[in-house]
DRENDO-1510 file (C-alpha; in Angstrom, 1 decimal, always signed):
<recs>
REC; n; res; u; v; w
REC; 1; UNK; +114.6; +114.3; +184.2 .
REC; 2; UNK; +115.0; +118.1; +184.4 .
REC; 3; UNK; +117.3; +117.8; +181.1 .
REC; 4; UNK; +114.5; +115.9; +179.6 .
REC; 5; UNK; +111.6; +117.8; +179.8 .
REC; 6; UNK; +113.7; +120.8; +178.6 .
REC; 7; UNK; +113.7; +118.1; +175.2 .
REC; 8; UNK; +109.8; +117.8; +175.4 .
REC; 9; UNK; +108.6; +120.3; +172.7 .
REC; 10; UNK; +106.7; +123.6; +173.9 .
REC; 11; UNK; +102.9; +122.9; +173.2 .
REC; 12; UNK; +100.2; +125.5; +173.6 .
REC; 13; UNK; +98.4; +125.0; +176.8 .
REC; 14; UNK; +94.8; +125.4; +175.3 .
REC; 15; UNK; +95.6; +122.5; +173.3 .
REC; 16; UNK; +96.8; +119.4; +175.5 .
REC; 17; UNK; +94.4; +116.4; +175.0 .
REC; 18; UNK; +94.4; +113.4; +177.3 .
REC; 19; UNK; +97.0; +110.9; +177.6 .
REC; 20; UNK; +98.1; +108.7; +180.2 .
REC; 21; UNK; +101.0; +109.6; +182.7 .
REC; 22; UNK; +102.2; +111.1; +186.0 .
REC; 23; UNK; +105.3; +113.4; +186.2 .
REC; 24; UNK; +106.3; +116.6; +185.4 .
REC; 25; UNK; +105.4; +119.7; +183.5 .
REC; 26; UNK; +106.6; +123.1; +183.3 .
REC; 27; UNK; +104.5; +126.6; +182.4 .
REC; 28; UNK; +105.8; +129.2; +180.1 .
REC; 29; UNK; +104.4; +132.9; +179.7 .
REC; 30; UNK; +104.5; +134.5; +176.2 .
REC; 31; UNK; +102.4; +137.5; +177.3 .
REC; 32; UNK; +102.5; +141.3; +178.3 .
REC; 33; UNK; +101.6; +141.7; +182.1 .
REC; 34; UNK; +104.3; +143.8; +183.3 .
REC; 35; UNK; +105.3; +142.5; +185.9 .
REC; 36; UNK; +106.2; +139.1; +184.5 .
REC; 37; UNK; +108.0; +140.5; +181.4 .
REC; 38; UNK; +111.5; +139.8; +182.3 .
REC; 39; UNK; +110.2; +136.1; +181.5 .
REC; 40; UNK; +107.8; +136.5; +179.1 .
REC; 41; UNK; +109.2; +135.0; +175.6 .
REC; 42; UNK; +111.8; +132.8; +177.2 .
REC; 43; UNK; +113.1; +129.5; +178.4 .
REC; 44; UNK; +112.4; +130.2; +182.6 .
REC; 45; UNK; +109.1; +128.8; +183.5 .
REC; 46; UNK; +106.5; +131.0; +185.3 .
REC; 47; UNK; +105.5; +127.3; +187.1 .
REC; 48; UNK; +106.4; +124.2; +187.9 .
REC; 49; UNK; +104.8; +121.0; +189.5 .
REC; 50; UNK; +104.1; +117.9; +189.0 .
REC; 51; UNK; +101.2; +115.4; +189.3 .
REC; 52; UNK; +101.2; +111.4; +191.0 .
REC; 53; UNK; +100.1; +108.7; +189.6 .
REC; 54; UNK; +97.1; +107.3; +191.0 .
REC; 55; UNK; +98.1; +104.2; +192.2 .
REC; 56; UNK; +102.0; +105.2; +193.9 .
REC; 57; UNK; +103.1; +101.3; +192.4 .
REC; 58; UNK; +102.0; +101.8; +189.0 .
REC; 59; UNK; +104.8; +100.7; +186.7 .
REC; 60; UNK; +102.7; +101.8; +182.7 .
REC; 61; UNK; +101.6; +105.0; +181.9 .
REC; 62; UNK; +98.0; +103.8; +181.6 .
REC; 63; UNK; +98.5; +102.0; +185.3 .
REC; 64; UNK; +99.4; +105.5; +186.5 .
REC; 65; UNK; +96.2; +107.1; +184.7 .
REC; 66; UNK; +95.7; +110.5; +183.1 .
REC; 67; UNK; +96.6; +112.4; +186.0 .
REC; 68; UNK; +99.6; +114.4; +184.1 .
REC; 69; UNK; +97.1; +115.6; +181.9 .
REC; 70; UNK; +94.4; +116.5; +184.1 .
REC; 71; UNK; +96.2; +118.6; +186.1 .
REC; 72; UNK; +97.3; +120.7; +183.2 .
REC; 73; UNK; +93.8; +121.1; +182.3 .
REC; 74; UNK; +93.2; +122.5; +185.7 .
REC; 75; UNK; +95.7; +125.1; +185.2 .
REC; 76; UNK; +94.0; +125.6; +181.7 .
REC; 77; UNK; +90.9; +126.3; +183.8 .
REC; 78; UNK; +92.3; +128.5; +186.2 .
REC; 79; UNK; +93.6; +130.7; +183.5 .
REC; 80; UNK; +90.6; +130.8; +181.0 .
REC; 81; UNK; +88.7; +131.9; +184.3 .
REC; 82; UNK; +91.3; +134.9; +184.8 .
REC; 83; UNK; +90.8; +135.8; +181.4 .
REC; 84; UNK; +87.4; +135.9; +181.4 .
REC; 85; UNK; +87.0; +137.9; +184.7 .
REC; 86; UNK; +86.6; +141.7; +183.7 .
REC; 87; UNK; +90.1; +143.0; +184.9 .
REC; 88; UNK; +91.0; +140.0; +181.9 .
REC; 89; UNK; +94.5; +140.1; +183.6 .
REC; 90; UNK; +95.5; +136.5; +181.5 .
REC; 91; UNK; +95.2; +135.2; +177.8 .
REC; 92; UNK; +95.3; +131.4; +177.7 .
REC; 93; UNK; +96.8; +132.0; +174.1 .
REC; 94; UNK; +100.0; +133.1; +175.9 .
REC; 95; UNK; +100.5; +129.8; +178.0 .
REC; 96; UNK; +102.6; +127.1; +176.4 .
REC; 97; UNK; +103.9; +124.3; +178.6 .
REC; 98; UNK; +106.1; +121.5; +178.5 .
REC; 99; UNK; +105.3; +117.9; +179.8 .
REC; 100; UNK; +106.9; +114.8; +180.9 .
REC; 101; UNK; +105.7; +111.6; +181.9 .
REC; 102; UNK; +108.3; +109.7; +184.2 .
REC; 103; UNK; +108.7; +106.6; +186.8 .
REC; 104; UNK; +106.6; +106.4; +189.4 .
REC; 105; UNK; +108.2; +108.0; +192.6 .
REC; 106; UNK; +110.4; +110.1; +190.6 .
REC; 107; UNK; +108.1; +113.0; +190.0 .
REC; 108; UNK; +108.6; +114.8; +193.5 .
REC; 109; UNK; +112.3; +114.6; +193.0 .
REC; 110; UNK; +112.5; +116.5; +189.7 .
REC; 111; UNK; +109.9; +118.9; +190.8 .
REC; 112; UNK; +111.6; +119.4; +193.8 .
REC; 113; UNK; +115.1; +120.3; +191.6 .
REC; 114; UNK; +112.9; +122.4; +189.1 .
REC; 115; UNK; +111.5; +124.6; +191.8 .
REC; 116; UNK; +115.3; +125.1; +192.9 .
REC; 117; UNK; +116.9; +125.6; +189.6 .
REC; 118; UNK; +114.2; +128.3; +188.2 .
REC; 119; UNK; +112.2; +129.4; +191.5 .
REC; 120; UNK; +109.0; +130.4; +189.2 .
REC; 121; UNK; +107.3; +133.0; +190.4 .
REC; 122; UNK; +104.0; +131.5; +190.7 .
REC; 123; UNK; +105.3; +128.1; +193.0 .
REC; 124; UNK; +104.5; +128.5; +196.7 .
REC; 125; UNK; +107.7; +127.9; +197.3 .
REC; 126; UNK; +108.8; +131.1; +196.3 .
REC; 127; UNK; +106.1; +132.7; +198.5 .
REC; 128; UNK; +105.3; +135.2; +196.2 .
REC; 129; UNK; +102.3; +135.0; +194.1 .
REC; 130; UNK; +101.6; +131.6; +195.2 .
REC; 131; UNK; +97.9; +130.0; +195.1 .
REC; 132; UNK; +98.1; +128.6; +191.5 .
REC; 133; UNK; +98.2; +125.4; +191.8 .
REC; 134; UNK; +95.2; +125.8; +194.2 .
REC; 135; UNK; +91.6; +124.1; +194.3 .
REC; 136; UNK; +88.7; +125.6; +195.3 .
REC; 137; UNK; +86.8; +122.3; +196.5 .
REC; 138; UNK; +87.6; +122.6; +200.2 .
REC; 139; UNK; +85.9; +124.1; +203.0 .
REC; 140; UNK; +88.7; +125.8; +204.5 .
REC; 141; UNK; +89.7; +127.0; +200.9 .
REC; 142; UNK; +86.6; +129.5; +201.2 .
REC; 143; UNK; +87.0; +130.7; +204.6 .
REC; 144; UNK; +90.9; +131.7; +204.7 .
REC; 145; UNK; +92.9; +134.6; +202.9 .
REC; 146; UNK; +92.8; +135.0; +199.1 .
REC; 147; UNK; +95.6; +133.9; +197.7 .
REC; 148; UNK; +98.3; +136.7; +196.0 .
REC; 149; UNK; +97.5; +134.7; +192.4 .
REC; 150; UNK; +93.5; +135.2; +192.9 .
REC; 151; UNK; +94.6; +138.8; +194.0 .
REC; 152; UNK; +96.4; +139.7; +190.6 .
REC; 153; UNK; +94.4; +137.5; +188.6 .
REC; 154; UNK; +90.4; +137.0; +190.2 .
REC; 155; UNK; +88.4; +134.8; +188.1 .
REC; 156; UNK; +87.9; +131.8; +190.1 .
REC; 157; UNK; +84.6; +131.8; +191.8 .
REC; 158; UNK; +86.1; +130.0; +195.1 .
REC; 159; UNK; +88.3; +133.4; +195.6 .
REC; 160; UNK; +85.7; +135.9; +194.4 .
REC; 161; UNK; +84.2; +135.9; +198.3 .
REC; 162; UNK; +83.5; +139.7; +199.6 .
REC; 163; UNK; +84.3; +138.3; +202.8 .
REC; 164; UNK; +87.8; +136.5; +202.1 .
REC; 165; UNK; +90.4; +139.5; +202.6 .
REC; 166; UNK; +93.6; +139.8; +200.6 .
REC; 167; UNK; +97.2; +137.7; +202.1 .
REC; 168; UNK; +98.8; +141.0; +199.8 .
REC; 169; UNK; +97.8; +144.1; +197.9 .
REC; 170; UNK; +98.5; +143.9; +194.5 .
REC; 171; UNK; +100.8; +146.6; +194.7 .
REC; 172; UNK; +103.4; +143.8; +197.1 .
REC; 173; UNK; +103.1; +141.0; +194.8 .
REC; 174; UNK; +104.5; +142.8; +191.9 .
REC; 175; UNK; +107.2; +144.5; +194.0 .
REC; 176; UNK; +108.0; +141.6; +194.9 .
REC; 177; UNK; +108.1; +139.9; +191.6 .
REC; 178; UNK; +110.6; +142.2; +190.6 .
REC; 179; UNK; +112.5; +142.1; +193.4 .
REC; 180; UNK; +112.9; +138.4; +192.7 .
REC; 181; UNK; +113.7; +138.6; +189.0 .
REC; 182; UNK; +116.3; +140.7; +189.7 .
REC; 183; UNK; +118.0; +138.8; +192.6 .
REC; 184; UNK; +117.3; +135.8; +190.4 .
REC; 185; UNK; +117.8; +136.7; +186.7 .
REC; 186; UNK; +115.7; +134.2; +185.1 .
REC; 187; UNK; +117.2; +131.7; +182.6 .
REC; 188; UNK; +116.2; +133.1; +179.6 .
REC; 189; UNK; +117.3; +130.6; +176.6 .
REC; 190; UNK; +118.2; +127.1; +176.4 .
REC; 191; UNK; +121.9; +127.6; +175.9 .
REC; 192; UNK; +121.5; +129.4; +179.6 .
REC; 193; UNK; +119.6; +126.5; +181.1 .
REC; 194; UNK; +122.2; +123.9; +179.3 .
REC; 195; UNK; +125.2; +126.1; +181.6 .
REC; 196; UNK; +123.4; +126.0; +184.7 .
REC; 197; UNK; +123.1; +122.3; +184.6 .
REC; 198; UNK; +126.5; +121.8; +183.8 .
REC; 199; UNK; +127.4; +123.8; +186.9 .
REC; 200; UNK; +125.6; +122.1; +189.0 .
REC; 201; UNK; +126.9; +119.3; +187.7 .
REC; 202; UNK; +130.6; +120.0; +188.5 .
REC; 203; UNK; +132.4; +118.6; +191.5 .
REC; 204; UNK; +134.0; +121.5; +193.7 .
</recs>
């Protein structure tokens, strides 16, 4: 499944329409924030994740609604409200993204080996600048820490609270972005992402 949505064509996140489908999707940064340079213009996603279908037995892509799609236009959302904010910290124009609809059950799998094989800096599991993939619709989500995304890149009116203090300065969460790239030089073209699966693929 990973190998297959690195087949999907790279499509403008501003300009996914609805379709049907649960699975996978990666995010790709074309932009220039510093700090995420080192993978801006290239094959190694700034996100990955992945969205259920709505009914866990669905076995069509319309039985398994538009969930795929919706949840990219969340992110789409998340970043037009970044870019709006004054600081203006995001350009939706330099998000492209990559989609795959797939078997329902199989989605946490791949996004499961996706996180492994790229460890984007936005997932959580990197711990990083995590608190993308975040919604705003929750009680709790207004009374706990900001998250280190909302940090470096405010916009979203659930984080923009006076009273909410910062998990990291802004200062950390780059430091620690290029920490990360460096212990984990990011796959930069296909041909790179191509070798890493084969070696993963070997038998020791």
């Amino acid at each position: 499944m990973a190998l297959a949505l690195l087949a999907q064509p790279r499509r403008p996140l501003a300009a996914v329409g609805r379709f049907y489908g649960s699975g996978v999707y990666a995010l790709y940064y074309n932009g220039d924030f510093e700090s995420y340079l080192p993978i801006a213009n290239t094959e190694h996603p700034i996100y990955v994740g992945k969205a259920d279908p709505a009914d866990p037995a669905a076995k069509t892509p319309a039985d398994q609604g538009d969930k795929l799609a919706k949840r990219l236009d969340d992110h789409r959302k998340s970043i037009t409200k970044a870019q709006e904010h004054p600081t203006g910290t995001l350009r939706l124009a330099d998000f492209e993204c990559r989609f795959l609809v797939v078997q329902s059950g199989w989605q946490t799998a791949a996004e499961d080996y996706l996180i492994d094989l790229y460890k984007p800096v936005w997932n959580n599991e990197t711990s990083i600048c995590y608190g993308f993939g975040k919604h705003g619709d929750a009680a709790e989500t207004r009374t706990n820490q900001r998250s280190p995304w909302d940090t470096l890149h405010p916009g979203r009116p659930w984080a923009d609270n006076s009273l909410l203090q910062d998990a990291k300065t802004p200062n950390l969460i780059c430091r620690e972005i290029t920490e990360h790239l460096t212990l984990n030089p990011p796959l930069t073209t296909i041909e790179a992402v191509f070798e890493r699966f084969i070696e993963e693929m070997r038998q020791t």
